[in-house]
C-alpha positions, -999 to 999 in steps of 0.1 A, spaced: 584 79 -157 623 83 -156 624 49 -137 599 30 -156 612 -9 -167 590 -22 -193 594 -66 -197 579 -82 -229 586 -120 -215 595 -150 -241 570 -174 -241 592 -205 -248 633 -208 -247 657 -239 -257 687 -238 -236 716 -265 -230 719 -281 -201 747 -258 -177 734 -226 -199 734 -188 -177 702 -174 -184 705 -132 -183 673 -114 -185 682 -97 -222 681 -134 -230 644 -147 -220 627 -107 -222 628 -79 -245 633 -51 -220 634 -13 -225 652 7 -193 665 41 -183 700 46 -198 711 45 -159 700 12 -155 710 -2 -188 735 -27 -168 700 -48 -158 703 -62 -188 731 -87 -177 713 -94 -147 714 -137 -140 679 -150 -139 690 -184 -142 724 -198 -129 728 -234 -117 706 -249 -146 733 -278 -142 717 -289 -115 682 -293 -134 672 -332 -139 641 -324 -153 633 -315 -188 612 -278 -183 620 -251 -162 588 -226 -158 602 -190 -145 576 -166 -131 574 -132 -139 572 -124 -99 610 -141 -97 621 -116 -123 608 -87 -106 618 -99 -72 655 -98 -86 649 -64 -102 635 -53 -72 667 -62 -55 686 -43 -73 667 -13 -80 639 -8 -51 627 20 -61 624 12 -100 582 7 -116 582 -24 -136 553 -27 -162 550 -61 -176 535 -69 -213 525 -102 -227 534 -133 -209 538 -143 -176 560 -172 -174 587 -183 -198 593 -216 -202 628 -231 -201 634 -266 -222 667 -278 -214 686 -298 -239 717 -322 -239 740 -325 -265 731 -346 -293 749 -378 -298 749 -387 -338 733 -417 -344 755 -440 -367 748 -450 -402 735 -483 -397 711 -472 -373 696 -445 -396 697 -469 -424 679 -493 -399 657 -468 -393 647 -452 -423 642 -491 -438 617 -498 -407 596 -471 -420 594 -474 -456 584 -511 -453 563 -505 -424 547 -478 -441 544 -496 -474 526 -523 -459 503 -501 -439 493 -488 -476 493 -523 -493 464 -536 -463 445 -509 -467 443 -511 -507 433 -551 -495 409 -541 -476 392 -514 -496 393 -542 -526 413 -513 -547 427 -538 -575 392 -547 -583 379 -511 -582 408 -502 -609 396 -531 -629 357 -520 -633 376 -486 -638 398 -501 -668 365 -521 -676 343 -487 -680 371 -467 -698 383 -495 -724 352 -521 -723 376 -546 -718 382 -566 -688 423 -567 -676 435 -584 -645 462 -559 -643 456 -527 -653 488 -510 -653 476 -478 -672 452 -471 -640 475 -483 -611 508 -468 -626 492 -429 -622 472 -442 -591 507 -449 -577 519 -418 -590 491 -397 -577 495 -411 -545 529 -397 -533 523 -363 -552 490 -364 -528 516 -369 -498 539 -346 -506 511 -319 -514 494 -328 -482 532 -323 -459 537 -295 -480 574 -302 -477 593 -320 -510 627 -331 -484 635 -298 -470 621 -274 -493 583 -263 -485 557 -260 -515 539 -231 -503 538 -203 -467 505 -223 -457 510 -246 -426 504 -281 -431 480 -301 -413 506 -321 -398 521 -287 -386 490 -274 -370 487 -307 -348 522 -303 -342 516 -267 -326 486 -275 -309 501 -303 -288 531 -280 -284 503 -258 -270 490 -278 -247 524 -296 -235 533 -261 -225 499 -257 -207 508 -286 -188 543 -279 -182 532 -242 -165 504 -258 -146 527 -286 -132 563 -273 -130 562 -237 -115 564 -250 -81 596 -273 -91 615 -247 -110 613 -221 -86 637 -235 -68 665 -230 -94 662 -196 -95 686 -174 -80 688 -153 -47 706 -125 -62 
């Protein structure tokens, strides 16, 4: 049909604090060339006023304000029914001292976290009997197992993060990735089922 508006919603937006959300911004939209102007149309103005983190806008708002403007228009939406809105401040950067602070926390805290467990798991004695079955000797400090242990150990990290500092080994997730998306998942689960009464209220009226 001639006036036919078809809405593919965005599941998931980052926008700074103050931003003006239009509707080409959270939807992919396909309209008669007569109505091609409703893609400027404000879905979001006075996000300024937000204190909260998430705003959850309904696809019902979005047609409502469509509706406005063109009454007579036949909206079919696909995919999604609520994009979700994070709202971001502007990052501060941390001085040096505190991301050397930082980053020193962690590799000791880390380091011992590793150290305990080898204590625990009796590891130096385990390389021993290993040293003792490969050389039939008996050494207290058997460098020639522990050194590749060591070794082994952060190549087994790095493989495991499938990240070597920025640069990523393979196209396969990483375990840690997967978590990551699953509790991204569920937070937006959350965030739909307990902020769509909130945000409603920063929509606008036009």
């Amino acid at each position: 049909m001639e006036n036919t508006i078809y809405i593919q919603m965005k599941h998931r937006l980052t926008i700074k604090k103050g931003a003006i959300v239009r509707l080409s911004d959270m939807a992919q939209v396909i309209v008669p060339e007569e109505m091609s102007n409703l893609q400027e149309l404000v879905v979001l103005s006075n996000t300024s006023e937000v204190e909260k983190k998430f705003i959850v806008l309904d696809v019902m708002n979005v047609i409502n304000k469509i509706k406005s403007r063109y009454p007579d228009a036949e909206i079919q939406v696909i995919g999604p029914s609520e994009t979700i809105f994070e709202i971001v401040k502007k990052r501060k950067t941390a001085p040096s001292f505190l991301f050397v602070l930082v980053w020193l926390l962690l590799f000791v805290g880390s380091g011992m976290a590793i150290m305990n467990f080898h204590e625990e798991t009796s590891m130096q004695t385990m390389h021993q009997k290993i040293y003792w079955m490969m050389t039939g000797k008996m050494n207290s400090t058997p460098y020639i197992v522990q050194i590749p242990y060591s070794l082994g150990l952060g190549l087994g990290m790095i493989l495991f993060f499938n990240h070597l500092f920025k640069k990523r080994i393979n196209q396969e997730p990483s375990p840690l990735e997967i978590e990551m998306f699953n509790y991204q998942q569920d937070l937006d689960q959350y965030v739909v089922l307990n902020k769509h009464k909130e945000s409603t209220k920063y929509s606008d009226d036009h």
